[in-house]
C-alpha positions in Angstrom: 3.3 -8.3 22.5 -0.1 -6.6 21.1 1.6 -3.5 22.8 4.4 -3.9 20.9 2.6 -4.1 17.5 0.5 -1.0 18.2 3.7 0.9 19.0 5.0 -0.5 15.6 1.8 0.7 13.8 2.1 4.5 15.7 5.6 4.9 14.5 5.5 3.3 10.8 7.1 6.8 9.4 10.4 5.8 11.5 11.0 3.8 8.3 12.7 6.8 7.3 15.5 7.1 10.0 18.1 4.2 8.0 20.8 3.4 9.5 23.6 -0.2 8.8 24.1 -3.2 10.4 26.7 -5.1 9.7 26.9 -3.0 6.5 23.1 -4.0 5.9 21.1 -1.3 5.4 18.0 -1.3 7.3 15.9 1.5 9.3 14.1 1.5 12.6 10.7 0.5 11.4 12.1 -2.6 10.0 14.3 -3.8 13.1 11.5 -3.4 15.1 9.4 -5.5 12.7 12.1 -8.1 12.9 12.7 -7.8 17.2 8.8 -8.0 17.1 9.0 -11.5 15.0 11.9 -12.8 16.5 9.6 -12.4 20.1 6.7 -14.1 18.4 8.9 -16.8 17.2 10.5 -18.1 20.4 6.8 -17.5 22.5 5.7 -20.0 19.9 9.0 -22.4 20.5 8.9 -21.9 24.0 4.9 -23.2 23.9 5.6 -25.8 21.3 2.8 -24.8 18.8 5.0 -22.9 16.2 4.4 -25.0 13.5 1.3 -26.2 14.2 0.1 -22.4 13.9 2.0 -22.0 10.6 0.7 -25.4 9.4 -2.8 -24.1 9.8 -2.7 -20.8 8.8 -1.3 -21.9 5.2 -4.1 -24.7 5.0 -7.1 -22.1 6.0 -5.3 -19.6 3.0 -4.0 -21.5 0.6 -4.4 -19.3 -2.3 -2.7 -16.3 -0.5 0.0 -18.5 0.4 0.0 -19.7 -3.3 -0.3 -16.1 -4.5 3.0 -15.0 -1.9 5.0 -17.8 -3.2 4.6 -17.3 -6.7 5.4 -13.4 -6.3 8.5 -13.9 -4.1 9.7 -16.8 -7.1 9.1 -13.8 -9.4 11.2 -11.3 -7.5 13.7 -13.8 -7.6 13.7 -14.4 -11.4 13.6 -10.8 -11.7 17.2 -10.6 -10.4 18.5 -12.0 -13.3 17.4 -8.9 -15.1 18.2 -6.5 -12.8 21.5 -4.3 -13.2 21.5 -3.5 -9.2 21.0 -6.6 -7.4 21.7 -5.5 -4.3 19.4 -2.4 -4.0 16.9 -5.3 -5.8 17.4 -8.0 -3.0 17.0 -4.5 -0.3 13.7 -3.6 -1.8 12.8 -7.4 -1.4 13.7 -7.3 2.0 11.9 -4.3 2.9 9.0 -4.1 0.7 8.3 -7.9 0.7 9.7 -9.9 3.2 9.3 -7.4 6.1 6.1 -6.7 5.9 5.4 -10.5 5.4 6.8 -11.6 8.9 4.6 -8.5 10.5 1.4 -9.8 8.9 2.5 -13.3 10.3 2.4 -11.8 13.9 -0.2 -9.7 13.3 -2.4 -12.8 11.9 -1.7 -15.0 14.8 -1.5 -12.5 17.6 -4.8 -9.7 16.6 -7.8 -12.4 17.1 -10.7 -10.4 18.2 -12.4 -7.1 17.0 -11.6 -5.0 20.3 -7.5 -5.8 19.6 -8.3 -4.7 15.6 -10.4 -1.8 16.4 -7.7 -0.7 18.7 -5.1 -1.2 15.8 -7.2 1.6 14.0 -7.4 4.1 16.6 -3.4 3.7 17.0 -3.1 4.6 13.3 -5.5 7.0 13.5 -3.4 9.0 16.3 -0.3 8.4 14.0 -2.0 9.9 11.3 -3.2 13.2 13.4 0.5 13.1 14.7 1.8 13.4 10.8 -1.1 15.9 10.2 -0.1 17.9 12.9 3.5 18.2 11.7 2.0 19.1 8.6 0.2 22.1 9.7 3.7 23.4 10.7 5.4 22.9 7.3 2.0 24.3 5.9 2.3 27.5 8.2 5.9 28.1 8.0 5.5 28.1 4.2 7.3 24.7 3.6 5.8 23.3 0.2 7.0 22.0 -2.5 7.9 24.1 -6.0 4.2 24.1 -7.0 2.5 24.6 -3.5 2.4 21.4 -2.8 2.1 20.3 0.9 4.7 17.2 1.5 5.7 17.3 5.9 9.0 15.5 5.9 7.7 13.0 3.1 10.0 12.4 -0.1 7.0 13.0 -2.1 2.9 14.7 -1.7 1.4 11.5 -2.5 3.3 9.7 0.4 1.7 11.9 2.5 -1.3 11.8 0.8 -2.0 8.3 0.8 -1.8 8.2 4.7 -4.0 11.2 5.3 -6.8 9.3 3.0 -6.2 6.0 5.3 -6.5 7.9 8.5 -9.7 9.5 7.2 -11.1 6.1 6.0 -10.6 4.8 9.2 -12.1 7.2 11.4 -15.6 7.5 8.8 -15.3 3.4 9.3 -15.3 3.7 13.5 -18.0 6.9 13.4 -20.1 4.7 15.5 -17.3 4.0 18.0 -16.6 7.6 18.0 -20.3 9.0 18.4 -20.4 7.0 21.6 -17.5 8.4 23.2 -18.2 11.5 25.2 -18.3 15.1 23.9 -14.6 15.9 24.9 -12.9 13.0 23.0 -15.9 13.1 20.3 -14.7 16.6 19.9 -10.7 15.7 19.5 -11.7 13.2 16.9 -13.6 16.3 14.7 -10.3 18.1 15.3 -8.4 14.9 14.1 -10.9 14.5 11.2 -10.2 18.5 9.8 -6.6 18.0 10.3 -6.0 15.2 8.3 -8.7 16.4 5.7 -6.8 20.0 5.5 -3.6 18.3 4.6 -5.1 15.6 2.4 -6.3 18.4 0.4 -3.3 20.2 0.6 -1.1 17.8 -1.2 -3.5 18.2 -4.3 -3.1 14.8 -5.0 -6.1 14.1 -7.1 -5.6 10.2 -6.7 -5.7 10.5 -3.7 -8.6 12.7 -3.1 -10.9 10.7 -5.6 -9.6 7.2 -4.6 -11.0 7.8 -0.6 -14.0 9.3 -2.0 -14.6 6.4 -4.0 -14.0 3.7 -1.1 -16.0 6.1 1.4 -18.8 5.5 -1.1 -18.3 1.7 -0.8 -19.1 1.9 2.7 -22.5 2.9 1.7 -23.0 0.2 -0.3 -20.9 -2.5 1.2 -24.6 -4.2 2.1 -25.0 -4.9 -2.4 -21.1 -6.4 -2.1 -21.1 -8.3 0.8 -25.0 -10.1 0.0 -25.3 -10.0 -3.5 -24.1 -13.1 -5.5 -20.7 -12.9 -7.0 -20.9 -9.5 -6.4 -17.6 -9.3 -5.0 -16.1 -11.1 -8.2 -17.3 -8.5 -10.3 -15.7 -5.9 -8.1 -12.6 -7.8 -8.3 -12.5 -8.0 -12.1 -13.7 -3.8 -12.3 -10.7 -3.1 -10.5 -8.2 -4.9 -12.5 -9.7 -4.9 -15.3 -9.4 -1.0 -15.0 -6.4 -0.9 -13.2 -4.6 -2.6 -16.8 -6.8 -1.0 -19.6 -5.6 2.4 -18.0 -2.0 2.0 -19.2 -2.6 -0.3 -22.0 -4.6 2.3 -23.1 -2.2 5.0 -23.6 -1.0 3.8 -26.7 -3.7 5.6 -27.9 -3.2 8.8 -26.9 -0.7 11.8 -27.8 0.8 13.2 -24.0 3.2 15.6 -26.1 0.5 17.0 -27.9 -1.4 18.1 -24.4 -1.1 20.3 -21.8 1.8 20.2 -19.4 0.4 18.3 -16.4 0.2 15.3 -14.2 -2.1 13.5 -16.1 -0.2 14.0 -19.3 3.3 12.5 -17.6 1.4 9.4 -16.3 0.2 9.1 -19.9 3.8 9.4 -21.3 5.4 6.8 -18.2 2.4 4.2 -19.2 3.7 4.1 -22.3 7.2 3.6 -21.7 6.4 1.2 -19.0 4.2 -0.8 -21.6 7.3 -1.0 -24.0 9.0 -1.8 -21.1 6.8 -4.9 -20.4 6.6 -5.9 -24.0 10.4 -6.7 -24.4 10.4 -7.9 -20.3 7.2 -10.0 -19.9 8.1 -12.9 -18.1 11.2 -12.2 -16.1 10.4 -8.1 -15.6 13.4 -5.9 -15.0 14.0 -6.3 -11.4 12.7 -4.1 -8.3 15.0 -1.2 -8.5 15.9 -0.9 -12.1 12.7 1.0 -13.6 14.6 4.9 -13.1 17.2 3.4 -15.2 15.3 1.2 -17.8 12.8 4.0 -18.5 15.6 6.3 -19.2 16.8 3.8 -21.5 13.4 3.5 -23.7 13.9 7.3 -24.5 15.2 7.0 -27.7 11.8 5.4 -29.1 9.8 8.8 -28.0 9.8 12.1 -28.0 11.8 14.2 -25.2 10.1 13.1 -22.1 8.0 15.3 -20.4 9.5 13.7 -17.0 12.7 12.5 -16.4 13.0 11.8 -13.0 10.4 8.7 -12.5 11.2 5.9 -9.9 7.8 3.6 -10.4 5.5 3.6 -13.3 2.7 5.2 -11.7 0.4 2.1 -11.5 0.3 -0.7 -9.0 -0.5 -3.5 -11.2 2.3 -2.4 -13.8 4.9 -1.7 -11.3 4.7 -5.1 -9.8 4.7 -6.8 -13.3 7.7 -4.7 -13.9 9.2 -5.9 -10.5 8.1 -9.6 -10.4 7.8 -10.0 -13.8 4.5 -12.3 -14.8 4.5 -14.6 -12.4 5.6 -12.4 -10.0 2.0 -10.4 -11.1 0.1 -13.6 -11.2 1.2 -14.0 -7.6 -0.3 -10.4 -6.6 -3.5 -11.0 -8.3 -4.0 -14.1 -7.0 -3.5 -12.6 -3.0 -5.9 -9.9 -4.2 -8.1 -12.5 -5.1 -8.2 -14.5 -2.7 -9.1 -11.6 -0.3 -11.9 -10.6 -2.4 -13.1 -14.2 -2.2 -13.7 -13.8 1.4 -15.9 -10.3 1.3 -19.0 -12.5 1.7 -17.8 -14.2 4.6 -16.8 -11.3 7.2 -19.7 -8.3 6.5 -20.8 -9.1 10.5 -17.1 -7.6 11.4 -16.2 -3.7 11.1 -13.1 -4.0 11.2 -12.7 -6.0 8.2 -15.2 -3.7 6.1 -12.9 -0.8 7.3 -9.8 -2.8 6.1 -11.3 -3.6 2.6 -12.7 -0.4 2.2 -8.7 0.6 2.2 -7.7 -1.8 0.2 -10.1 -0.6 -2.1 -8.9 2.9 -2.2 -5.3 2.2 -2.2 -6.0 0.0 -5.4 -8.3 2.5 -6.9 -5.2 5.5 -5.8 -3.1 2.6 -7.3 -4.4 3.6 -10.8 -2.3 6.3 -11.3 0.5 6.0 -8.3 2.5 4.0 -6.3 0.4 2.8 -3.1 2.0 -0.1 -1.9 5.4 -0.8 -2.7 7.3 1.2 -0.5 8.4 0.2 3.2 5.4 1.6 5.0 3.0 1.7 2.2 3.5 -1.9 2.1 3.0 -2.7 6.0 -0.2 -0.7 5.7 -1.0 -3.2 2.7 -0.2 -6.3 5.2 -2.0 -5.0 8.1 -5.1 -4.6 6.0 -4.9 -8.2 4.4 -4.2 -9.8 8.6 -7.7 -7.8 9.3 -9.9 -9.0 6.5 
């Protein structure tokens, strides 16, 4: 079965080849999620400690298990506001309930460091398989209208956020890899560049400043894991930030600047604020925000974007999905893995699996980092490692 879940982990862009069943649109990643489950499930049966396992796992996390119970009763809710419920109840499937079942397995089946670290190295050779595809578009000339380097990804920062994961991981196992011998050293220096060249390439500054951030958090992961409450206060920095960035827009004037990316995020924070403000319990539902921030044109000027499908932050684009108590829910899981920093700085893999966290929260800022269907295994994967 570990098998299995590494071959998952190799092959998470397969989320891309969708196909029906049974008129139920699905995709490869996610029936192989599901196959893998279904395995797991009847082992369990078959050994008559299914529910024992369960029973403990919520009682050793009960405010995770709080946290994912309040944010799938807020997806819920949000249906009632949503104008497409079934793309809604297909993101909730894929973004949500998916990638719950794999953290499930992954919890109950990855129990020592070896099995982790090897989880690593398997993403790590999917990443250098991506960047390697990447290299072609890059040489045949294959970018998007502003040079933009993308593979066979919808969007740069897709690609983007898994080139910074793969390079996290491999700084986070440069111990493991300076004791391998200088042949495979040297294929992990050529992994290394390649997924640094098309990191860089996508020019997705959230990106590049998000990884650079958590890198540096490796440095000084000794102050947050020893340090009194020091963990808390990282906790509170990042949302505290990750809110006050969009709330904050209000007081700025995106039609009055420069034409860029940092100008548009401006503009969709305020929208999505409005948005909020006349939706703050229920939200508007997962797959409504394209539509609902067309809608909230006529109170601005001409947008400077038209085509947005998220809000361009994390914490906003889950209150927007979930509504509040659907957020509440995603706080409180964030929480709750913060609460444990202090209790697993003897184990590298969950310092590598933070540090990620980290940066996809800190990338989360100003993108999209976790819900989408791979984005949001990744996001599992950490959380069943720390």
């Amino acid at each position: 079965m570990i098998y299995f879940i590494y071959f998952i982990l190799f092959l998470t862009p397969t989320y891309l080849l969708r196909f029906n069943i049974f008129y139920i649109p699905t995709n490869a990643l996610e029936l192989m999620i599901i196959i893998l489950f279904l395995i797991w499930i009847v082992k369990k049966l078959l050994l008559g400690n299914l529910f024992y396992n369960l029973k403990t796992e919520i009682i050793n996390n009960k405010l995770l298990y709080i946290g994912i119970f309040l944010l799938f009763i807020g997806f819920i809710l949000s249906l009632v506001k949503s104008n497409d419920v079934l793309s809604s109840l297909g993101i909730i499937k894929s973004w949500f309930v998916v990638p719950l079942l794999f953290y499930i397995v992954l919890k109950n089946v990855l129990k020592n460091e070896i099995e982790k670290k090897k989880a690593f190295f398997v993403f790590i050779f999917s990443g250098f398989a991506i960047s390697a595809i990447g290299l072609i578009y890059f040489i045949l000339d294959i970018l998007t209208y502003d040079n933009r380097l993308q593979a066979f990804y919808p969007h740069p920062n897709m690609l983007s956020i898994i080139m910074a994961v793969s390079v996290i991981m491999i700084i986070g196992l440069r111990f493991e890899i300076r004791k391998l011998n200088i042949i495979k050293y040297s294929v992990f220096v050529l992994f290394l560049f390649s997924l640094v060249f098309n990191l860089i390439t996508t020019k997705s500054s959230g990106a590049h400043i998000g990884a650079i951030l958590a890198i540096y958090f490796m440095d000084f992961k000794n102050f947050i894991f020893n340090k009194k409450y020091a963990n808390y206060i990282l906790f509170g920095i990042i949302i505290f930030a990750g809110l006050v960035l969009p709330f904050a827009s209000k007081l700025t004037n995106p039609w009055e600047m420069e034409r860029n990316s940092i100008a548009s995020r401006l503009m969709v924070w305020q929208s999505s604020v409005e948005i909020i403000k006349d939706n703050f319990i229920l939200g508007i539902g997962p797959a409504d925000f394209q539509n609902k921030y067309l809608e909230y044109q006529e109170n601005f000027n001409p947008y400077l974007e038209w085509a947005v499908p998220h809000s361009h932050n994390i914490f906003i684009s889950t209150w927007l999905m979930s509504g509040f108590i659907g957020f509440i829910g995603f706080i409180l899981i964030l929480f709750s893995i913060f609460k444990k920093i202090p209790n697993n700085k003897s184990q590298i893999s969950s310092v590598i699996a933070l540090t990620i966290l980290i940066y996809l929260l800190v990338h989360g800022f100003v993108d999209n980092t976790i819900w989408k269907n791979d984005l949001s295994i990744i996001f599992w994967f950490l959380i069943a490692l720390i």
